[in-house]
C-alpha positions in Angstrom: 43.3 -21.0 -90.3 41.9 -17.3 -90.3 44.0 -15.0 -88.1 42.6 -12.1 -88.8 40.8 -9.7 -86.3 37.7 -10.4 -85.4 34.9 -8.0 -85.8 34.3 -5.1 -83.3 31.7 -6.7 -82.0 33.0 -10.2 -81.0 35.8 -7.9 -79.6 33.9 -6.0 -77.4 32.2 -9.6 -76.6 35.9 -10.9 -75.9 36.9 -8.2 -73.5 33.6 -8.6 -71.6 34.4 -12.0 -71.3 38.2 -11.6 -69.7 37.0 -8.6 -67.9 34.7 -10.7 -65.9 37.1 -13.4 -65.5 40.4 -11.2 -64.2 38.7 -8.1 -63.9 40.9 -6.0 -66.1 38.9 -4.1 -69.1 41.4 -3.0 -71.4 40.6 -0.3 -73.7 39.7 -0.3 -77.8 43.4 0.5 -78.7 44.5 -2.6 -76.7 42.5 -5.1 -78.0 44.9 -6.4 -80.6 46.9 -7.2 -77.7 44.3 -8.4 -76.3 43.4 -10.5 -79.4 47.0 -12.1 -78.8 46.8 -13.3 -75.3 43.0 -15.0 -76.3 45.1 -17.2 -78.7 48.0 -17.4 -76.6 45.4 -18.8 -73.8 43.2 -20.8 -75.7 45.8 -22.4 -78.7 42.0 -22.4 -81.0 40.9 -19.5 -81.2 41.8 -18.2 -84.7 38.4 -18.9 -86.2 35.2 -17.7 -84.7 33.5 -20.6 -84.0 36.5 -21.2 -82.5 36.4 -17.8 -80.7 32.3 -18.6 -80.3 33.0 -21.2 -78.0 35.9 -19.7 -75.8 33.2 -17.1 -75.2 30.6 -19.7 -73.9 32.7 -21.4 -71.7 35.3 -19.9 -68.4 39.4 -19.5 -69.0 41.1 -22.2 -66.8 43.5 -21.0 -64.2 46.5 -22.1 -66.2 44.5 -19.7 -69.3 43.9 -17.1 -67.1 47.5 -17.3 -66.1 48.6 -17.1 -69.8 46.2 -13.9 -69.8 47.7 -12.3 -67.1 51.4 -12.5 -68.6 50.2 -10.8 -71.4 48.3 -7.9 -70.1 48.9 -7.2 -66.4 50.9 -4.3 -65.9 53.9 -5.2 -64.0 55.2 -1.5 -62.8 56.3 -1.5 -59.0 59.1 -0.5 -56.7 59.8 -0.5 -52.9 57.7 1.9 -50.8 55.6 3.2 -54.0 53.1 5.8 -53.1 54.8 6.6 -49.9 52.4 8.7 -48.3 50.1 6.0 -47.9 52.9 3.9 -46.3 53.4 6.5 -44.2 49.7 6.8 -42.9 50.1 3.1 -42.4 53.3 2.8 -40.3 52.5 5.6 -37.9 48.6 5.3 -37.6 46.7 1.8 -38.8 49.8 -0.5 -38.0 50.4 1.0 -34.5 46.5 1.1 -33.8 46.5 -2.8 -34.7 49.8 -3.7 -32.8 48.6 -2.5 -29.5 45.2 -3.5 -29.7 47.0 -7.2 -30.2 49.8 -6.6 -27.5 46.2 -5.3 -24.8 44.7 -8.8 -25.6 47.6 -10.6 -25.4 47.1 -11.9 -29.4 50.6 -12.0 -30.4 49.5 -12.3 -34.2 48.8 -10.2 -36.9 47.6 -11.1 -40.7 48.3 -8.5 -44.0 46.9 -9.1 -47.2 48.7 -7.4 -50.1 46.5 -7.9 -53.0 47.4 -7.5 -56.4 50.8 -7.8 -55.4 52.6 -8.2 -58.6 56.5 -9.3 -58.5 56.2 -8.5 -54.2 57.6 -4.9 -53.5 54.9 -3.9 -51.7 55.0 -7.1 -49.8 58.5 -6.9 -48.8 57.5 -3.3 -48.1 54.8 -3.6 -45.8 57.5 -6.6 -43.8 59.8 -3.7 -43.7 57.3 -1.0 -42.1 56.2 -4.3 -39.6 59.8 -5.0 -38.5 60.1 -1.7 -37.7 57.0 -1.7 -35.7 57.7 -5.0 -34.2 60.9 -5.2 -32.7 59.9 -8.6 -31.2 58.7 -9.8 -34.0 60.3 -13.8 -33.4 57.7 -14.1 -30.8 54.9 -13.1 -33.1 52.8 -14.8 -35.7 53.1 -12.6 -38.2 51.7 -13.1 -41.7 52.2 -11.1 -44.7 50.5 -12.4 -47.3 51.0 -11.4 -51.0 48.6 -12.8 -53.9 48.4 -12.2 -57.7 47.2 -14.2 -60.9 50.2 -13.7 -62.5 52.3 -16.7 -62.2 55.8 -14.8 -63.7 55.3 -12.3 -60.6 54.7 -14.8 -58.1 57.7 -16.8 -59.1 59.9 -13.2 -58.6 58.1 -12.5 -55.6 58.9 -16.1 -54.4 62.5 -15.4 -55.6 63.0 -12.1 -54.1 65.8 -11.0 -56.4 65.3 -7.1 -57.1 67.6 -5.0 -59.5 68.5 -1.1 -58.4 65.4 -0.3 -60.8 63.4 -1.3 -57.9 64.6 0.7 -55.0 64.3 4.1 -56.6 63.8 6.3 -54.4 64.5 4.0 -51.3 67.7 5.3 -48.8 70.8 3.2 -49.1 70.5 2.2 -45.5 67.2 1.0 -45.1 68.4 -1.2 -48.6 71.5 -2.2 -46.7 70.1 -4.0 -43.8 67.2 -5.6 -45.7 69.0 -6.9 -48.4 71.7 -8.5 -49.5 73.9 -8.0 -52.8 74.0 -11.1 -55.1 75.7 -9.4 -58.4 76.4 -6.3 -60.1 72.5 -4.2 -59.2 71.3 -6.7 -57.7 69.7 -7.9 -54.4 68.0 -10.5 -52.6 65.9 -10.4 -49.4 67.2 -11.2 -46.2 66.2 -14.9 -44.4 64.9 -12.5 -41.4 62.3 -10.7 -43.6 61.7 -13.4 -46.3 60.6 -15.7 -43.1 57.6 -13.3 -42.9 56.1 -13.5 -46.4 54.7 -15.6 -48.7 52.9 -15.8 -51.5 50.0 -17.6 -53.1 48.0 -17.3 -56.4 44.4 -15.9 -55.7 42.2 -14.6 -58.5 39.8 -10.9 -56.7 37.6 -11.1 -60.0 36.7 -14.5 -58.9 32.9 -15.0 -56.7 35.5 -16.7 -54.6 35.5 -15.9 -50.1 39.0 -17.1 -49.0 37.7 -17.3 -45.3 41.4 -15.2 -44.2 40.9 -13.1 -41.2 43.1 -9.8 -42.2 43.9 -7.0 -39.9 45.4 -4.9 -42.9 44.4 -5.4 -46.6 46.5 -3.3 -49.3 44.5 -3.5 -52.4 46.2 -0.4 -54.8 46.2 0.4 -58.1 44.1 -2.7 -58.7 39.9 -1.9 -58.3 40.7 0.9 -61.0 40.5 -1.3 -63.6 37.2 -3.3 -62.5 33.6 -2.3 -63.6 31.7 -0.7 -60.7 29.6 -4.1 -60.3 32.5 -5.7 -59.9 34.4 -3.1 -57.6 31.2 -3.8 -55.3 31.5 -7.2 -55.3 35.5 -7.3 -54.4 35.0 -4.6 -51.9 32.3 -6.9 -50.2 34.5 -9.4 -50.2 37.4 -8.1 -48.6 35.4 -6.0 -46.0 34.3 -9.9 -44.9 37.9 -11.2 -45.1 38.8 -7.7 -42.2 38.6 -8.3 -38.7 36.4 -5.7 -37.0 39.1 -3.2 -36.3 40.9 -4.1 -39.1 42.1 -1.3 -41.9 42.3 -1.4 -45.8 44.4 1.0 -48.1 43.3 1.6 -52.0 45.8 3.3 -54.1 46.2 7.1 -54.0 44.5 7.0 -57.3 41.3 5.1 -57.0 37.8 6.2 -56.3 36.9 7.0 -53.0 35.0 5.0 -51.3 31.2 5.8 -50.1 30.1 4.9 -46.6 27.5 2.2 -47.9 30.6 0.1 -48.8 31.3 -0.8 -45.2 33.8 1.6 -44.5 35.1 4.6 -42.6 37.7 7.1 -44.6 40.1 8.6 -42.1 42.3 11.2 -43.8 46.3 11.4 -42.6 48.3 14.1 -43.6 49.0 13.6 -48.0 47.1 10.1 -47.9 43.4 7.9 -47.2 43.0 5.0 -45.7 40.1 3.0 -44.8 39.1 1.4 -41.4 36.3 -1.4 -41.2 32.6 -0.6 -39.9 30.7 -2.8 -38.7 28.0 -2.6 -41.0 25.8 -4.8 -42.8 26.4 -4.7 -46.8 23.6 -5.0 -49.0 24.2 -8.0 -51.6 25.8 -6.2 -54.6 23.2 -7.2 -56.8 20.9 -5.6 -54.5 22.6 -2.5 -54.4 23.0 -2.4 -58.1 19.1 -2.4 -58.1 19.2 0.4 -55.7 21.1 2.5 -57.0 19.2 5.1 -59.5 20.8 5.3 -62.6 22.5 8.2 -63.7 22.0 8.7 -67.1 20.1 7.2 -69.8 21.1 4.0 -71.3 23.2 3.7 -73.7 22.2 2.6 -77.1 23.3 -1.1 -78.2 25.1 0.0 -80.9 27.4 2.2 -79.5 31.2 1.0 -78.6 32.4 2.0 -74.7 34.7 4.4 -76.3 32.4 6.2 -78.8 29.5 6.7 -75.9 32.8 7.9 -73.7 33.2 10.6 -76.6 29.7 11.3 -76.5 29.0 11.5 -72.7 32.1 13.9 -72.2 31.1 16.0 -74.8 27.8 16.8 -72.6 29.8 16.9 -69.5 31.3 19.8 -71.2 28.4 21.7 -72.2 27.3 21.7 -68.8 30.5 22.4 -67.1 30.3 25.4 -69.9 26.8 26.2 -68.4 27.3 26.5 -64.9 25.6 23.0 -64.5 28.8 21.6 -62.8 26.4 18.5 -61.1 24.9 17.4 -64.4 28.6 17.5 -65.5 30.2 15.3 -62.8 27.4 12.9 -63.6 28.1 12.8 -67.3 32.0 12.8 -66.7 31.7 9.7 -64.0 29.3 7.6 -66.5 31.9 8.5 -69.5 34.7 7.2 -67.0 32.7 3.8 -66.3 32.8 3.4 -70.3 36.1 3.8 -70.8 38.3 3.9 -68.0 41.8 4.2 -68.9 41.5 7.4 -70.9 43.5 9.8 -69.2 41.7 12.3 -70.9 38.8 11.8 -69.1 39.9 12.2 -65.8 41.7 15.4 -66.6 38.4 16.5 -67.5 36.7 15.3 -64.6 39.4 17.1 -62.3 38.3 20.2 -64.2 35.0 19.9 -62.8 35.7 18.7 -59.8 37.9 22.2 -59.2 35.5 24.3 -60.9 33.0 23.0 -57.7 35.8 23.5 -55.1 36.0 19.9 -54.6 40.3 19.9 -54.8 41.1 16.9 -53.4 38.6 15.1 -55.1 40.3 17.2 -58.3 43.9 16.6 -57.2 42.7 12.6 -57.3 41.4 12.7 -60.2 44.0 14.2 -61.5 46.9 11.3 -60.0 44.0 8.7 -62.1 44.8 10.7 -65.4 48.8 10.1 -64.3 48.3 6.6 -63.7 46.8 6.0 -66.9 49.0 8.5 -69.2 52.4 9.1 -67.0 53.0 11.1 -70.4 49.9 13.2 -69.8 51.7 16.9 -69.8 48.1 18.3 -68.8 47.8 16.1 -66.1 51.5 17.4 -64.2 50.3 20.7 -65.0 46.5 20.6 -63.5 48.3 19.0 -60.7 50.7 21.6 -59.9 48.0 24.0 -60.2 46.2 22.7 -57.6 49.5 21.8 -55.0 50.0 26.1 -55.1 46.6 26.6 -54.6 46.6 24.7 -51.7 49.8 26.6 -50.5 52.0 23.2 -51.3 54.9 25.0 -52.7 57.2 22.0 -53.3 54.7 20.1 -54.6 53.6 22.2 -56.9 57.4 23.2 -58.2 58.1 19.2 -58.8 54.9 18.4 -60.8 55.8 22.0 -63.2 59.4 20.6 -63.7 58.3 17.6 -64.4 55.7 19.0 -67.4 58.7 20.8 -68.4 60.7 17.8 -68.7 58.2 16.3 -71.1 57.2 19.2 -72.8 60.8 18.8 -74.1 60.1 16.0 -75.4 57.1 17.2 -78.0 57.6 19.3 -80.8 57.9 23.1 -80.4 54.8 24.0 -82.4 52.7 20.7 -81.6 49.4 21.1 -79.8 48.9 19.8 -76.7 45.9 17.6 -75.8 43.3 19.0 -73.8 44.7 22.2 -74.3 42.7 24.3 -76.0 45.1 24.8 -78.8 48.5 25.7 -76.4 51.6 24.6 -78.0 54.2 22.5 -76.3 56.7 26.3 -76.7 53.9 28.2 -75.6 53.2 26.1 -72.5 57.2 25.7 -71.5 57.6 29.1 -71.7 54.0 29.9 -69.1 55.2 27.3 -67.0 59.3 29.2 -67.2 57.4 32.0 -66.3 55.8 30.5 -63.4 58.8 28.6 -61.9 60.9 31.7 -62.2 58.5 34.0 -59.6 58.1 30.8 -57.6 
């Protein structure tokens, strides 16, 4: 049987296909792993007629399963991304808790979506315990869902190593957990009796029917197409009770008022609370919306009209033409969006317009996508001491610092205009030392 690669464009075909179906788009220097899991899933796919017919037909669950195992990323810990933990625990949970208490509605429902191996679902317990100091005489809900069944079964476990609790104070690990071995823990009865855990695919045209007052959805819209982003966020804006809240991860989009929702900004973090809008279909407001740019010709791959589209973004950035340049930056990002690169540059625009926390955002995308991404630590810092965050700022310098170790003296940075990794460690020495 023929193993070999298929052709670029039966790939690009294939990771259409699995896009739609788990709603993760992985980019061109993936798709030999990608190539991998397709076999993995199917067992037939080696030859393409083979692969012809795995594109004409849907993955099972149990193949989409297999997918997921191969190409979900699996990095969590407790409490990640604490300042939108924070904005939950002293303003959407509280709102919620005594808007059930006034109707005498001793229940409350959380969705935590995309959940992965279930920190964040034995996080958001945590915060509710806290919140809830009656909580036996509640019906409390936590729900936590994924696609991939390896996470699931840890999440259903609730075994955690220290790796987990980076971060977390001692105490707070101490009452919540108990050890089991040498760095490792396992949730306490008390907290585990408030959680569970169920597979349920968000690329799917599927409504649950759950009534949610909170919905934690992070890190995971990031890697859908916009279509599909729509489609999800539809979804769970019908799945939110009226006053109900939802919270994207600190580096996602935005979202626009036509998506159903109000942004209310608390202190370092954004979360969302429901409006009690219609939403048009999202087919319908796919027609709507005007496109931006041109379409692309057939021919070219997502990564090579990427290339092309930033390079535009650039010449009008370069002209003064910073609009035309968000425009081309966004539609490059659309066709390939897990290039750190590309967001860098759209935080560069974005600051050039005085739109910094729109930049710093931007920026925290580039971070997620390349935590190597010196540039990124850098353009963030920036912006942190422009904005008179002083601490900030010093942690994201040290940390380019710290990598900048890591490259060869005289190598040339990415996105640097043609700074070396010495002549950067020694601007940023500079900078630290007057700080």
């Amino acid at each position: 049987m023929n193993r070999a690669e298929p052709s670029d464009t039966l790939m690009s075909a294939l990771s259409d296909h699995v896009a739609a179906q788990i709603g993760l788009r992985l980019p061109r220097e993936r798709w030999p792993e990608l190539w991998l899991a397709v076999r993995d899933a199917t067992g037939d796919a080696g030859e393409e007629a083979n692969l012809d017919r795995c594109l004409s037909q849907p993955f099972s669950r149990a193949q989409i399963g297999t997918l997921a195992r191969h190409l979900a990323v699996g990095e969590t810990y407790f409490f990640r991304e604490p300042d939108t933990l924070m904005a939950l625990e002293h303003e959407a949970l509280p709102r919620l808790i005594a808007a059930r208490r006034a109707a005498g509605l001793r229940r409350l429902n959380v969705w935590s979506a995309g959940c992965c191996s279930g920190e964040e679902t034995y996080s958001l317990a945590i915060l509710i315990e806290r919140l809830v100091p009656d909580s036996a005489g509640w019906d409390i809900t936590l729900l936590g869902t994924d696609i991939h069944p390896g996470f699931l079964v840890r999440a259903e476990q609730g075994l955690y190593g220290d790796w987990s609790f980076r971060g977390v104070a001692h105490d707070v690990v101490e009452r919540h957990f108990d050890a089991v071995g040498p760095g490792l823990h396992a949730v306490r009865p008390e907290l585990k009796r408030l959680v569970r855990f169920s597979y349920f695919n968000l690329a799917e045209d599927t409504d649950p029917g759950w009534r949610m007052d909170l919905i934690v959805c992070r890190n995971v819209l990031m890697y859908f197409d916009p279509a599909q982003s729509v489609q999800v966020l539809a979804r769970l804006h019908r799945c939110l009770a009226d006053d109900g809240w939802l919270a994207l991860g600190a580096a996602e989009t935005p979202l626009a008022p036509h998506h159903g929702f109000e942004k209310v900004a608390l202190h370092d973090a954004v979360v969302y609370r429901k409006q009690p809008i219609a939403l048009q279909a999202p087919l319908e407001a796919a027609r709507a919306a005007p496109p931006l740019l041109p379409r692309p010709e057939p021919a070219a791959s997502p990564v090579d009209e990427a290339a092309r589209l930033a390079e535009r973004a650039r010449v009008h950035a370069d002209e003064g033409r910073l609009a035309e340049a968000d425009r081309c930056c966004r539609a490059a990002i659309a066709a390939d969006k897990c290039n750190p690169r590309l967001h860098y540059l759209h935080s560069l625009i974005l600051e050039e317009a005085m739109r910094f926390d729109e930049a710093k955002a931007a920026l925290r995308r580039a971070l997620y996508f390349g935590p190597q991404f010196v540039l990124g630590h850098v353009g963030l810092g920036r912006l942190c001491e422009r904005q008179g965050e002083r601490a900030r700022a010093t942690r994201h310098f040290e940390t380019a610092l710290g990598l900048l170790g890591l490259e060869p003296a005289e190598s040339v940075l990415p996105e640097s205009d043609g700074l070396s990794a010495v002549q950067l460690s020694a601007a940023l020495a500079a900078r630290l030392q007057e700080a």
